[in-house]
C-alpha positions as CSV (number, residue, x, y, z in Angstrom):
1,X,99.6,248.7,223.6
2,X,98.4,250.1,227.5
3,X,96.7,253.5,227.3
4,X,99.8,255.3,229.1
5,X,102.2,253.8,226.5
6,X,100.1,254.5,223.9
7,X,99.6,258.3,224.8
8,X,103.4,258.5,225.4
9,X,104.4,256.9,221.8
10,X,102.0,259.5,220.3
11,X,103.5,262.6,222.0
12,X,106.7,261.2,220.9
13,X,105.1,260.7,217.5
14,X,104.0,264.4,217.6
15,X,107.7,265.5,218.7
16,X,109.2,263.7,216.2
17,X,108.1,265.3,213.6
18,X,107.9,268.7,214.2
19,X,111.8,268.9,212.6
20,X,112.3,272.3,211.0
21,X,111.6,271.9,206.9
22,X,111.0,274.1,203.8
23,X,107.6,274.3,202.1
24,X,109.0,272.3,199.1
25,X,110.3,268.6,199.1
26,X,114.1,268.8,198.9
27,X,116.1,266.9,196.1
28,X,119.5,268.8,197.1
29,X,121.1,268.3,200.4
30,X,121.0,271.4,202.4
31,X,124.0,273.6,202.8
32,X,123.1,273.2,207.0
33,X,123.2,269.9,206.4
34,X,126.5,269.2,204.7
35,X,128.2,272.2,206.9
36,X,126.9,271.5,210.8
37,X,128.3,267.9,211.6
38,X,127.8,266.3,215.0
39,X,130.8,266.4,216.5
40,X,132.1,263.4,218.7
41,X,132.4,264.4,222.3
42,X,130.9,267.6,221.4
43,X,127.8,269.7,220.1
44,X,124.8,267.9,218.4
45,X,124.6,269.1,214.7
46,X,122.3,272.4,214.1
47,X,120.7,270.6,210.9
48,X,117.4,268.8,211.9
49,X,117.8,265.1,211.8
50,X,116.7,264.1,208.1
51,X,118.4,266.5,205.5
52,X,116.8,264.0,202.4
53,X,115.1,260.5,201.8
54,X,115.9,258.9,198.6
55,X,113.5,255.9,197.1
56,X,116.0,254.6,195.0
57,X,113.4,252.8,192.4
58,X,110.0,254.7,192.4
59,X,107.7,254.4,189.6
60,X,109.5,254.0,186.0
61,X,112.5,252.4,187.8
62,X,113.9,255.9,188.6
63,X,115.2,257.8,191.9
64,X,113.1,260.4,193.8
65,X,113.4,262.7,196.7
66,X,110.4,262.6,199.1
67,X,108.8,265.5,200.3
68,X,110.7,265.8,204.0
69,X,106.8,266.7,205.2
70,X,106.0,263.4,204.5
71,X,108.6,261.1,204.5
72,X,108.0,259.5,208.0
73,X,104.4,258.3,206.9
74,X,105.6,257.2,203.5
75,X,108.6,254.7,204.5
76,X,106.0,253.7,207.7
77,X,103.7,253.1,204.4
78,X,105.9,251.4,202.6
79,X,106.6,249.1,205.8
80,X,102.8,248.0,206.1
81,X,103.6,246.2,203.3
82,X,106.8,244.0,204.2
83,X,107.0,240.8,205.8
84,X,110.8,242.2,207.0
85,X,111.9,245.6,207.3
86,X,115.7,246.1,207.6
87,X,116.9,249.2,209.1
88,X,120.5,250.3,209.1
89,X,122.4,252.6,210.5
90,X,126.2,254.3,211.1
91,X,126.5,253.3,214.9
92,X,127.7,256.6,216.4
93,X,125.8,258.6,213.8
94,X,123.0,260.0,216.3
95,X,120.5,261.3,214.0
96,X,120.4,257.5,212.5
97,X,118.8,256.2,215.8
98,X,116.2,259.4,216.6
99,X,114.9,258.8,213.5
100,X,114.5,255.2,213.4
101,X,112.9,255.8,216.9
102,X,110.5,258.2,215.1
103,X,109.6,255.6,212.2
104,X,109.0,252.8,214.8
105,X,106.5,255.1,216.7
106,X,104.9,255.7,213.2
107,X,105.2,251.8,212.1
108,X,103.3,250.9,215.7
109,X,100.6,253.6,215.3
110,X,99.5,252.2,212.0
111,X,99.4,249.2,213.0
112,X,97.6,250.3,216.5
113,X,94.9,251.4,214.2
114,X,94.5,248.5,211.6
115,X,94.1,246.0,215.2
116,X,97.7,244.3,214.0
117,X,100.0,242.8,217.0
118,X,103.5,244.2,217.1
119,X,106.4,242.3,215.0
120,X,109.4,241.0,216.6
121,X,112.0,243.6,216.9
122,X,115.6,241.8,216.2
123,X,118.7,243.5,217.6
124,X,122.2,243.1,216.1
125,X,123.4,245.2,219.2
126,X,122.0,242.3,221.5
127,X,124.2,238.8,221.7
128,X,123.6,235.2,221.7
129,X,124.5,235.2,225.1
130,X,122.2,238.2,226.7
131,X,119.0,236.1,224.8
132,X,118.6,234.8,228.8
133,X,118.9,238.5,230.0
134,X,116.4,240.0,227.5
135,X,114.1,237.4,228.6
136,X,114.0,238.1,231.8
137,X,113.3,242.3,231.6
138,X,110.7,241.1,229.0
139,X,109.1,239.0,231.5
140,X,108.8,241.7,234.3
141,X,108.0,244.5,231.7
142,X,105.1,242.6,231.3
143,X,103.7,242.8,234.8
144,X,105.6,246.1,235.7
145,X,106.6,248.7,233.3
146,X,110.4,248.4,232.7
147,X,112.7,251.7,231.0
148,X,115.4,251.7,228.6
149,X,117.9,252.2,231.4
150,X,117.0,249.1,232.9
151,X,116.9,247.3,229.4
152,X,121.0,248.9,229.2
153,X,121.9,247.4,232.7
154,X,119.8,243.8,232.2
155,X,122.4,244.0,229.1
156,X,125.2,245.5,230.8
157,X,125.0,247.7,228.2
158,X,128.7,250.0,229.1
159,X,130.5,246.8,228.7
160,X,128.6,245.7,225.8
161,X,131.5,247.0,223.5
162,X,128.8,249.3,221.3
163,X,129.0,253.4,221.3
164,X,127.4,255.1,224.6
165,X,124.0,254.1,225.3
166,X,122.8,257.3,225.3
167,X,122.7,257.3,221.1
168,X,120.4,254.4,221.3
169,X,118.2,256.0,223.7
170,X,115.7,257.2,220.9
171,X,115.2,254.1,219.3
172,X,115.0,251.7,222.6
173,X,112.7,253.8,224.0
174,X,110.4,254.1,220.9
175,X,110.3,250.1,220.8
176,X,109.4,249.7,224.2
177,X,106.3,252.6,224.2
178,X,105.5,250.6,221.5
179,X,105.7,247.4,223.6
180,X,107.4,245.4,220.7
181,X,108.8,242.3,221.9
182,X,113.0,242.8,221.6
183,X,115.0,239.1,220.2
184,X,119.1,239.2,220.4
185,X,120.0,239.0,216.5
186,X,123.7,238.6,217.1
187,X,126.0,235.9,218.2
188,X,128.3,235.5,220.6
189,X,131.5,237.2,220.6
190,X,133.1,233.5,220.7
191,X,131.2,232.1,217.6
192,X,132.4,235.0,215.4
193,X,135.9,234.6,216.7
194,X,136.1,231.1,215.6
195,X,134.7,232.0,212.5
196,X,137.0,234.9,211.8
197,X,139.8,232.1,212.5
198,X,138.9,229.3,210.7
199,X,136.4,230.3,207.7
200,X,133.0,228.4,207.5
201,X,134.9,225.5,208.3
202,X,134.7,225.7,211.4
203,X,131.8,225.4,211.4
204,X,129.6,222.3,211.9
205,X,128.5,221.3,208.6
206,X,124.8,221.2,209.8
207,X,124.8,224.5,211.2
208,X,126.4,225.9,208.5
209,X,123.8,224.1,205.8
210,X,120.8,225.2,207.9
211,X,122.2,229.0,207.7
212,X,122.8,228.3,203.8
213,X,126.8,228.8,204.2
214,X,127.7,226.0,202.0
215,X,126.5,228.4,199.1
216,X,128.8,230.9,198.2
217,X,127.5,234.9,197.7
218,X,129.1,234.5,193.9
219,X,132.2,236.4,192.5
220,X,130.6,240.1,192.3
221,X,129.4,239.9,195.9
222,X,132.2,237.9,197.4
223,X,134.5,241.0,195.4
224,X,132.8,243.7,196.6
225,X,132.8,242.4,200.2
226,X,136.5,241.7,200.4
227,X,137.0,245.2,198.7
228,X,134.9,246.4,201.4
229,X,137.1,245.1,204.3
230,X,140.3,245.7,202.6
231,X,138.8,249.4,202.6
232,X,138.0,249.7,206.0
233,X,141.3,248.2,207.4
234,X,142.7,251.1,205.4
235,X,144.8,248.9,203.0
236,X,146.9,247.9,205.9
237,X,145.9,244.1,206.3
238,X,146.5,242.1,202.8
239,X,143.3,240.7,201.0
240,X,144.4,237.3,201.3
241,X,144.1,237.7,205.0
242,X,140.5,238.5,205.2
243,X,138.8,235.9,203.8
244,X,137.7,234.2,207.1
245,X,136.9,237.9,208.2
246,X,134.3,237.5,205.1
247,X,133.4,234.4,206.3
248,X,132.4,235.4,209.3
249,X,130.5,238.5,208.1
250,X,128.1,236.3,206.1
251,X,127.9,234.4,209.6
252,X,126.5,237.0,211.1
253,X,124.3,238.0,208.2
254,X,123.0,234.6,207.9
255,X,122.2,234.1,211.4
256,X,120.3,237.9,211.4
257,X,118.5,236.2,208.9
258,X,117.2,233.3,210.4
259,X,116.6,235.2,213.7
260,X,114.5,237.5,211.6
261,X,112.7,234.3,209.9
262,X,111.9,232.6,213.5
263,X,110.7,236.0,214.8
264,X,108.6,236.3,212.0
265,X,106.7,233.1,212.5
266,X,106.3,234.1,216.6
267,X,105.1,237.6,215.6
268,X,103.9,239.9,213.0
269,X,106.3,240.1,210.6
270,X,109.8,240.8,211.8
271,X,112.1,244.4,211.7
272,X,115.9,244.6,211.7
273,X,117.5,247.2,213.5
274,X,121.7,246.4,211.7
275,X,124.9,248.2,210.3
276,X,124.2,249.4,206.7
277,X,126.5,246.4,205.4
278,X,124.3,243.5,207.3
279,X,121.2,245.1,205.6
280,X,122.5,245.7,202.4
281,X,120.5,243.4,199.7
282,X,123.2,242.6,197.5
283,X,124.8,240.3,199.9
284,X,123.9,241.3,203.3
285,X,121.2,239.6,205.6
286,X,118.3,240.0,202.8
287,X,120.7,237.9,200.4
288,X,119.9,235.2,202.9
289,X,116.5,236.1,204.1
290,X,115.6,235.6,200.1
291,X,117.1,231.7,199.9
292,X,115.2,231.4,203.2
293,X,111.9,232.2,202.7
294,X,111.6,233.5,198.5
295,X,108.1,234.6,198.9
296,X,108.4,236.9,201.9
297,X,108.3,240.9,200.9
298,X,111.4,242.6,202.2
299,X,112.1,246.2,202.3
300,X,115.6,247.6,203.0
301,X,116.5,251.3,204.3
302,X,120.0,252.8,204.5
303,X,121.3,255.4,206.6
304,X,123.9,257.7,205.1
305,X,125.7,260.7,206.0
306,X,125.8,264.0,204.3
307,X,129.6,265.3,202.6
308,X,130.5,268.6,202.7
309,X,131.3,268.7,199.0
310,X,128.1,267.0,198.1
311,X,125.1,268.5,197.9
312,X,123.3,266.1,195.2
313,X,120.6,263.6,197.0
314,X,120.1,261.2,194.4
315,X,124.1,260.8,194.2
316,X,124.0,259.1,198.0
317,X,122.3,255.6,196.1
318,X,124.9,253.1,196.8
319,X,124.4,250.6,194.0
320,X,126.0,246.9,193.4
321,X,128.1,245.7,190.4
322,X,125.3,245.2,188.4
323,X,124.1,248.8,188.9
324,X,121.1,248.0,191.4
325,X,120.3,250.0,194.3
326,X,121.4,247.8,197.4
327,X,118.8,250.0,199.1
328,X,115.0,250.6,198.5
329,X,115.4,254.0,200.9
330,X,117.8,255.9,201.7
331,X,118.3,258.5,204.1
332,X,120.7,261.0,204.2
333,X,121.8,262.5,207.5
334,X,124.5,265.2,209.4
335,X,127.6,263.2,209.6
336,X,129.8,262.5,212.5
337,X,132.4,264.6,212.5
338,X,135.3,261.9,213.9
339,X,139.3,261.5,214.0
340,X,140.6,259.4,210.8
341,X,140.5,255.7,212.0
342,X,143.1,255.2,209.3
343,X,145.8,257.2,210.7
344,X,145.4,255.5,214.5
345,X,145.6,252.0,212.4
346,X,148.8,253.4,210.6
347,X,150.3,254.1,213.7
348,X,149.5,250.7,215.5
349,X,151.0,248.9,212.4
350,X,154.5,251.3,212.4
351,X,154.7,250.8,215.7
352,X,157.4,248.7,217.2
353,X,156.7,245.3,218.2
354,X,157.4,244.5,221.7
């Protein structure tokens, strides 16, 4: 890390987390929290960024809530000690990418200090296709310092089809004070089309053997993840329709997984910066990272957002069929206040076709 990067990630470091917080560690999610959403288009939420971080399996196998003070330093702890760290996230959900900004800052300063290079920071918001791109700001950021804004227009970031750039401002900046090398984690927009068309079929049988897609996730994952998508279509679309739509979400997952897995071997270790459901471990990216490479240490951290009606931490531990945490963090967040997305999707189905 150069001496001005360096003195800029610890000022950010510093800024970070000066968040407002209560003498005590908080197992309840503050009323502020639950009641002062960010609203889309609108003002930033008036709770401070973190409102309660779960470890969903602490000593004795049960939940705790970690002193807010602290919490930073602990999952940067608990980091150290992975081979891949998966971060998630709610894309529009702007608290979920300041604070991964602050936790990269604190990753890179521990690791600044124990003399360890950088790992390979792997991107689901960065294509197949923009791998050339990325290269190329890499190469001159190495000679002459580059800034986020020109990492968003080397990858044309406003047609990119992700939320304003803005939101990932935080986290973009933090890796690159840090100097950590970016890799595209995603493919391209054509390769998950064909998927979502034709199942795992259409893919080449190598390819899909290399990325371990001629194993099936088994019949409680492969549930869940249907009931997932029937979900978030809002009912509308029948389950027998998006099978190849789970087909090629375990694309995706499995080739996050691999990209994680090469970066690994080029780098330090490897981080994932994903949606929640890529990182999930019950059948997300770390389902494959395990068949990949079983003795690697991998620690997974949700992002979710506080409800209004629920003020219980330890309640926000999403859990599989068999009762595990899909998570070993959690952290709990202001929601985005947003329009229903089912009632738009309603209204596109009723509506006349032309």
């Amino acid at each position: 890390m150069t001496t001005s990067r360096a003195c800029l990630a610890a000022l950010a470091l510093v800024a970070a987390l000066a968040w407002p917080l209560s003498a005590d560690a908080q197992a309840d999610v503050s009323e502020i929290c639950r009641t002062s959403p960010h609203r889309t288009g609108g003002a930033a939420s008036e709770a401070p960024d973190i409102c309660a971080v779960i470890e969903t399996a602490a000593a004795g196998g049960n939940a705790r809530a970690l002193d807010l003070r602290t919490a930073i330093d602990e999952l940067a702890t608990a980091a150290d000690r992975a081979d891949f760290v998966l971060l998630g996230e709610i894309h529009d959900n702007p608290s979920h990418h300041r604070v991964r900004g602050q936790l990269i800052l604190a990753m890179a300063a521990r690791r600044e200090k124990a003399k360890r290079p950088p790992p390979g920071l792997v991107l689901e918001h960065v294509r197949a296709d923009q791998a050339l791109a990325l290269a190329g700001f890499r190469a001159v950021d190495k000679v002459q310092r580059r800034t986020v804004d020109d990492l968003f227009k080397a990858l044309d970031w406003g047609k990119s089809g992700w939320p304003d750039a803005e939101l990932f401002r935080p986290m973009l900046s933090a890796a690159l004070d840090a100097e950590w090398p970016l890799v595209h984690g995603n493919l391209t927009r054509e390769a998950i089309r064909s998927v979502a068309r034709g199942g795992i079929g259409a893919l080449d049988a190598d390819e899909a053997k290399r990325l371990g897609l001629d194993v099936g996730l088994g019949d409680a994952a492969q549930k869940d993840l249907l009931d997932q998508l029937v979900e978030s279509h809002c009912g509308l679309v029948p389950r027998s329709a998006l099978a190849s739509l789970a087909d090629a979400q375990r694309y995706r997952d499995a080739h996050m997984a691999a990209q994680l897995g090469d970066a690994a071997k080029t780098y330090s270790g490897a981080v994932l910066l994903a949606g929640n459901g890529h990182v999930r471990a019950d059948r997300g990216v770390p389902w494959h990272l395990k068949r990949m490479a079983p003795d690697k240490r991998i620690l997974v951290v949700t992002f979710a957002q506080a409800s209004a009606e629920n003020a219980e931490s330890l309640s926000y531990v999403q859990r599989d069929s068999t009762g595990r945490p899909i998570a070993d963090y959690v952290v709990i967040t202001p929601r985005v206040e947003r329009p229903d997305p089912c009632e738009a999707m309603r209204k596109r189905f009723s509506a006349p076709k032309q």
